[in-house]
C-alpha angles and dihedrals in degrees: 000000000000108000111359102110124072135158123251089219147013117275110190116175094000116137110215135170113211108213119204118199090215134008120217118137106002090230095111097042089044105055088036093054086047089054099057096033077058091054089051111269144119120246132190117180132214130182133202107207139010126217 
């Protein structure tokens, strides 16, 4: 998963929450919320389910 998020734009100052339909790993909410920490923003993360 390295890598393979990035943010069209830049997002200085924006507060986001990155919502993942299932957690398993952490690998995909990880590198997303990098990628937009990286353009600027906030993020906070939720999950719905565990498995």
């Amino acid at each position: 998963m390295q890598g393979r998020f990035t943010a069209c734009e830049p997002l200085p100052g924006r507060r986001l929450i990155l919502i993942d339909d299932v957690f398993t790993t952490g690998a995909t909410m990880d590198q997303a919320s990098i990628a937009l920490e990286h353009a600027g923003a906030q993020v906070r993360c939720a999950t719905v389910a565990r498995a």
